[in-house]
C-alpha positions as CSV (number, residue, x, y, z in Angstrom):
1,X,-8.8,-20.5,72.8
2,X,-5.8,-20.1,74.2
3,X,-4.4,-17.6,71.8
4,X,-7.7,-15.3,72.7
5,X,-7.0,-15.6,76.3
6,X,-3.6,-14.5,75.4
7,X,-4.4,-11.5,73.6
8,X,-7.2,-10.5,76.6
9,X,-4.4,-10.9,79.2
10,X,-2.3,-8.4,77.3
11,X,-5.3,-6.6,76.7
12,X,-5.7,-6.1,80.5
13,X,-2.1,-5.6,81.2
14,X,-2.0,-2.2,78.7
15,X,-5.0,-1.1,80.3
16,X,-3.7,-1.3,84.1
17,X,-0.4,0.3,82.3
18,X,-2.2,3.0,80.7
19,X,-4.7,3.9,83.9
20,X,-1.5,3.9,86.1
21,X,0.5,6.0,84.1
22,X,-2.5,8.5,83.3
23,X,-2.9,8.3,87.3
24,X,0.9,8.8,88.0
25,X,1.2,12.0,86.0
26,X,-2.5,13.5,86.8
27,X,-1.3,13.1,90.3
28,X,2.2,14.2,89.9
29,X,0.6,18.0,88.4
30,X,-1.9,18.0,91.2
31,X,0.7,17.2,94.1
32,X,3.2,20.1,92.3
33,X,0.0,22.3,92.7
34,X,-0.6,21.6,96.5
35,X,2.6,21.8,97.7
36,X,3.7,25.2,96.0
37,X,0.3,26.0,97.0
38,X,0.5,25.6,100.6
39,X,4.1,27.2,100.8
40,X,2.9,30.1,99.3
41,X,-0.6,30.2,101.5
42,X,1.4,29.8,104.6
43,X,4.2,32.5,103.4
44,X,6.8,30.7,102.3
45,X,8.5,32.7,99.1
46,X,8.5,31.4,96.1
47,X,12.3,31.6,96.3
48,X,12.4,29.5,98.7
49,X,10.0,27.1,97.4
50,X,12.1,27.5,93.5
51,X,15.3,25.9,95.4
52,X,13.7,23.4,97.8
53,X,11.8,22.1,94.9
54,X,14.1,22.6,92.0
55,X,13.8,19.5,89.5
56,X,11.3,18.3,91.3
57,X,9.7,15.1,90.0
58,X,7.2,13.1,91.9
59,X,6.0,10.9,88.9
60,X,9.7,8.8,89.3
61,X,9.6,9.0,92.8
62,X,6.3,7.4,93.1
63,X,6.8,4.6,90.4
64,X,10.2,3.9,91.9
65,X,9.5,3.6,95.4
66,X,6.5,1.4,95.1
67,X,8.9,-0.9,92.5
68,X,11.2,-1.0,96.0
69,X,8.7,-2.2,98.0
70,X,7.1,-4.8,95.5
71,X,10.7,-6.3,95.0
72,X,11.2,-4.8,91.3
73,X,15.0,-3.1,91.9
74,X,15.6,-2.9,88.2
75,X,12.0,-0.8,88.1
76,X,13.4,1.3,91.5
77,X,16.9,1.9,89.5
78,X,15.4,2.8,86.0
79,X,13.0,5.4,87.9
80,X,16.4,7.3,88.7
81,X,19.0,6.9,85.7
82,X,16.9,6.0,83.4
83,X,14.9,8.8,83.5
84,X,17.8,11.0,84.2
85,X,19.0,10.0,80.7
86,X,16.1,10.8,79.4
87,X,15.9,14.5,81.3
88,X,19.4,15.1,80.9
89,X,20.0,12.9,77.1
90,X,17.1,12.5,75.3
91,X,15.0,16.2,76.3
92,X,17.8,18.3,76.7
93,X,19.2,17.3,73.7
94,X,16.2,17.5,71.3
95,X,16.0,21.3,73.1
96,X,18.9,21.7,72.4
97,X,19.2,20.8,68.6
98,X,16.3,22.5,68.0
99,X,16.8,25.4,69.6
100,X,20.5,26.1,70.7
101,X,20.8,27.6,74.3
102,X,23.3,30.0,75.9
103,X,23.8,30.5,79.9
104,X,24.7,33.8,81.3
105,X,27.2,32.5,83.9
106,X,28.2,29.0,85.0
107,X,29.9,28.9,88.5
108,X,32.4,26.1,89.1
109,X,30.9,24.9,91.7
110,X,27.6,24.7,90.4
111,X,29.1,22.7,87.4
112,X,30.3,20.3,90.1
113,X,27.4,19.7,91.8
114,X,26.1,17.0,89.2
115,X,29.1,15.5,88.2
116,X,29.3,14.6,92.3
117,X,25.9,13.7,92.9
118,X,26.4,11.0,90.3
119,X,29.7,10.2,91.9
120,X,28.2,9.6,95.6
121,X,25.4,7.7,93.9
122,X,27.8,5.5,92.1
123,X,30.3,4.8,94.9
124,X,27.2,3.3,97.1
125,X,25.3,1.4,94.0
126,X,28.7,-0.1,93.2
127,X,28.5,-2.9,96.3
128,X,25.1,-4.1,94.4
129,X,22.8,-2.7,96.8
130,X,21.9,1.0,98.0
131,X,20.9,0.2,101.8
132,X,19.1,2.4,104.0
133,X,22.3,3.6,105.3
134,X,22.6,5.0,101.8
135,X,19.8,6.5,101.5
136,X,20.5,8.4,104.3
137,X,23.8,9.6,103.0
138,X,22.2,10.3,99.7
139,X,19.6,12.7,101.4
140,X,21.4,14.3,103.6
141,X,24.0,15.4,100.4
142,X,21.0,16.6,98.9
143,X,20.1,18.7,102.3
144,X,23.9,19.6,101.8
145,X,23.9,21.0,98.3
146,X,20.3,22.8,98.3
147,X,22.2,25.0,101.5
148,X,25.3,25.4,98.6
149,X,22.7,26.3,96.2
150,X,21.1,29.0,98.6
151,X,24.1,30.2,99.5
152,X,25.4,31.0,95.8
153,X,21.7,32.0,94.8
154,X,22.7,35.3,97.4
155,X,26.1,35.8,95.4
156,X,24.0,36.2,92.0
157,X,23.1,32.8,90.7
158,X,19.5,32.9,89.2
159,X,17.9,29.3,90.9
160,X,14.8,28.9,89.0
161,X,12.7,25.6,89.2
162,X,11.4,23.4,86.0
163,X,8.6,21.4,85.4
164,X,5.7,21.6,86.8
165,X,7.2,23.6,89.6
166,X,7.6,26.0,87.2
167,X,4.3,26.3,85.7
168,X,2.7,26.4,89.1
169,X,4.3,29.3,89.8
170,X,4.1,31.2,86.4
171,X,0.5,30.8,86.6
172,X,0.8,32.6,89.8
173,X,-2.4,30.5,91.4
174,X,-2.5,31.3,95.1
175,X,-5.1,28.5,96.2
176,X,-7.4,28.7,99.5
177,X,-4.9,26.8,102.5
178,X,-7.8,24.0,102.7
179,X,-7.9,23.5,99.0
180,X,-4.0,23.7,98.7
181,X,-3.7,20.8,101.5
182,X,-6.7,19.0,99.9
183,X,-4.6,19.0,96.8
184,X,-1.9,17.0,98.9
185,X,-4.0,14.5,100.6
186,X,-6.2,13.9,96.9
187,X,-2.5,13.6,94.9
188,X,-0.7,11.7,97.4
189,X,-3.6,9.2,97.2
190,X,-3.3,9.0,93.2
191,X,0.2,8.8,93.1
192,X,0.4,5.9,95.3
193,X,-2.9,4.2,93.1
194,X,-1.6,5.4,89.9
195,X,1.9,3.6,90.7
196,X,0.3,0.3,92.1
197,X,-1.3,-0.2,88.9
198,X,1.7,0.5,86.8
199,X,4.2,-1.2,88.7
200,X,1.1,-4.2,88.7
201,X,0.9,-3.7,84.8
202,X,4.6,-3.7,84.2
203,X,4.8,-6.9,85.8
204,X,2.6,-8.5,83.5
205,X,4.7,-7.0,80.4
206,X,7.7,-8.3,81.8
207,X,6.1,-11.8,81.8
208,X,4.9,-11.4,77.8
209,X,7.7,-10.2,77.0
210,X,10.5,-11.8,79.0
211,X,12.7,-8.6,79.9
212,X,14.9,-8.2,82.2
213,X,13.2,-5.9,85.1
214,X,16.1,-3.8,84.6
215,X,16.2,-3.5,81.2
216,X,12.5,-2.7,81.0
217,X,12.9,-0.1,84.1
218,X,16.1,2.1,82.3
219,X,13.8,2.3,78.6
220,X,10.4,1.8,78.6
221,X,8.8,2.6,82.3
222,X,11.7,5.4,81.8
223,X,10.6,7.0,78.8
224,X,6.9,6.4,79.2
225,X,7.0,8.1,82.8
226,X,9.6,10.9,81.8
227,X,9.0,12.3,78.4
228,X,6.5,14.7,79.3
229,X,9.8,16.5,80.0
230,X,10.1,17.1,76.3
231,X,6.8,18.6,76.2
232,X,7.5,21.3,78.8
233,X,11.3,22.2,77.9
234,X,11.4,22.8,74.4
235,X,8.4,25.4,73.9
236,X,10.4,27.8,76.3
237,X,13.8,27.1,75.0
238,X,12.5,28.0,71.4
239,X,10.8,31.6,73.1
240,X,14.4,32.2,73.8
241,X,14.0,31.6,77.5
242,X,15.8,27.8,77.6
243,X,14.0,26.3,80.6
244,X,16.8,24.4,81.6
245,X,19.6,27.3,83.3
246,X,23.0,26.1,85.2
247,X,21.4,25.9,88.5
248,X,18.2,24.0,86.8
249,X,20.4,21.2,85.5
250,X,22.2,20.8,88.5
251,X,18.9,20.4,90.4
252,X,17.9,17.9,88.2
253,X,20.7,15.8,88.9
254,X,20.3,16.6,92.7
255,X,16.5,15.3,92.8
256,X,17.0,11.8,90.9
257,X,20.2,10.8,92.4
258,X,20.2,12.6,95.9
259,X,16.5,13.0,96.8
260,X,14.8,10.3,94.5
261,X,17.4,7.5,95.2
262,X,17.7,8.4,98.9
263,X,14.4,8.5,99.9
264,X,13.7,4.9,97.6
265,X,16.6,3.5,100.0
266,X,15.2,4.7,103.1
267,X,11.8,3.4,102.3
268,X,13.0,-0.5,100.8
269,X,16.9,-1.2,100.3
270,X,17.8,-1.1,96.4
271,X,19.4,-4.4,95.0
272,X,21.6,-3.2,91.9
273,X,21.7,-5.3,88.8
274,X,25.7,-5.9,87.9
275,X,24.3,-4.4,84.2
276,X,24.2,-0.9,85.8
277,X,27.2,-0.6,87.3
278,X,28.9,-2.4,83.4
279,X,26.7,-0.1,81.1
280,X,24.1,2.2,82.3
281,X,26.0,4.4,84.9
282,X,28.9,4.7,82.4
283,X,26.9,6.1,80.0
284,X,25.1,8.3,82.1
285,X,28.6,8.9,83.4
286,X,29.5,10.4,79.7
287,X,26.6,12.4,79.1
288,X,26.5,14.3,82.6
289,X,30.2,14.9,81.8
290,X,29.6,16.0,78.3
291,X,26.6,18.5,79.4
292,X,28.8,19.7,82.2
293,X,31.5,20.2,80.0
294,X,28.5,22.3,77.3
295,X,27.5,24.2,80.4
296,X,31.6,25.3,81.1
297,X,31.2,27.0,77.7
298,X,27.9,28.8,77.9
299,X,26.2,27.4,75.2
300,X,24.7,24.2,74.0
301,X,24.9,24.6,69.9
302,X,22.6,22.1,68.2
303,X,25.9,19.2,67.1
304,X,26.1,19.1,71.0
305,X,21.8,18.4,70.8
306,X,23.1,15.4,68.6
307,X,25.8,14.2,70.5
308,X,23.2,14.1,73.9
309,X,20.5,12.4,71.6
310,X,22.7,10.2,70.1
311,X,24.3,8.7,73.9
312,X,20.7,8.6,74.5
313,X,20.6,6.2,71.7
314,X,23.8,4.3,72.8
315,X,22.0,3.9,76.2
316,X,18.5,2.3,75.0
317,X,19.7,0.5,72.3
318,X,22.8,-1.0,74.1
319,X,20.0,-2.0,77.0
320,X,18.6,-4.8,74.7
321,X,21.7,-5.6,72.8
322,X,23.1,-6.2,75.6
């Protein structure tokens, strides 16, 4: 009896998992879809909306704002270097050992822009908890380097967005302005449902399987809320178009760890498990560095693809070893 009530309890818990997730990334697309949308019905260029919404990724914003609120930090951490690692590790690698990619130009400063973002991030997760003071700091850097990115887009550097950014605007859908803003409304309502019942679901996982919150936030939620990246990177890359350019890796960076952490702050102060600031961030710290350092070169041959994967690896492995 009790096994069978068991086995219905974990029954229930996949199910609220797998709704929620479903909900998080239907909602995600849709939101994508309203807001470039909207910009473009009210005339803003899509210039304009390709660097204000470069690496834009509502699905981890969502799941890790609502993990804030709910008192899950590890859930609210994971939703920002855990999926970095797998944007920046796991999808960029597999890209890139599949299909090796070279950059026309890498500016300096564009280079920098990642390894600094992590930096700032680092230096106010290292007290054990990002306040709303933080998050302030974090968003207004991210305000700061989208005017740097604008400002080196006129001198030549080709800011393109990825994602579902991207698609929006290759499919070159121009929406009515009251379907565009119903998008919004019908998204914003999803996301927030979607992530309820994930966040509720995860719970319930953590309590079968006695994880750490943390753990479970930087691997699984990670990975099951972030691989779709995969999905949409490679196919390009492997046209000869690599989806990921300088400026596109940099704005990845910029929305997790400027944006995403910021506005998670803002909305409920971040506790930070001591495990991040001994294991995650370092490696995180190694494989921003070691794409950075690719990016220097302009090219990212398929042993660097390994090397990404492979810290990747080091990073989800090492999270249960641990």
């Amino acid at each position: 009896m009790i096994r069978a009530a068991r086995r219905v309890s974990i029954a229930i818990t996949l199910a609220l998992c797998l709704v929620g997730l479903a909900l998080v990334i239907w909602s995600a697309e849709r939101l994508v879809e309203g807001v470039v949308g909207t910009s473009v019905g009210f005339g803003v260029s899509a210039f304009v909306v390709s660097v204000v919404f470069v690496g834009f990724d509502p699905e981890n914003l969502a799941v890790g704002a609502v993990g804030a609120v709910q008192g899950l930090p590890g859930i609210a951490a994971g939703s920002v270097i855990g999926a970095a690692m797998v944007a920046v590790g796991l999808a960029f690698g597999v890209t890139a050992l599949l299909a090796p990619m070279q950059f026309a130009q890498a500016p300096r400063r564009v280079l920098l822009v990642p390894v600094m973002a992590v930096l700032l991030f680092s230096a106010l997760a290292v007290d054990g908890l990002l306040s709303r003071v933080d998050g302030a700091v974090l968003v207004a850097a991210f305000a700061l380097s989208l005017l740097e990115l604008v400002r080196l887009s006129r001198r030549g550097l080709d800011i393109r967005p990825t994602g579902e950014v991207a698609e929006s605007l290759e499919r070159g859908s121009r929406p009515s302005r009251a379907r565009a803003l119903g998008l919004l409304v019908l998204s914003l309502t999803g996301l927030v449902v979607g992530s309820e019942l994930l966040v509720a679901g995860s719970e319930r996982v953590l309590a079968h399987l006695d994880l750490s919150e943390t753990v479970y936030g930087m691997t699984l939620l990670a990975l099951a809320v972030s691989v779709e990246e995969l999905a949409r990177e490679l196919p390009a890359a492997r046209r000869g178009r690599p989806d990921i350019t300088v400026g596109n890796v940099a704005g990845s960076i910029l929305a997790f760890f400027l944006c995403n952490a910021g506005l998670i702050a803002l909305l409920h102060p971040v506790r930070i498990d001591p495990s991040v600031i001994r294991f995650f961030l370092p490696v995180l710290w190694l494989t921003v560095a070691f794409v950075t350092g690719c990016l220097a070169t302009l090219r990212v041959p398929r042993w660097a693809g390994g090397v990404l994967i492979a810290l990747y690896l080091v990073f989800f492995v090492g999270a249960y070893v641990g």
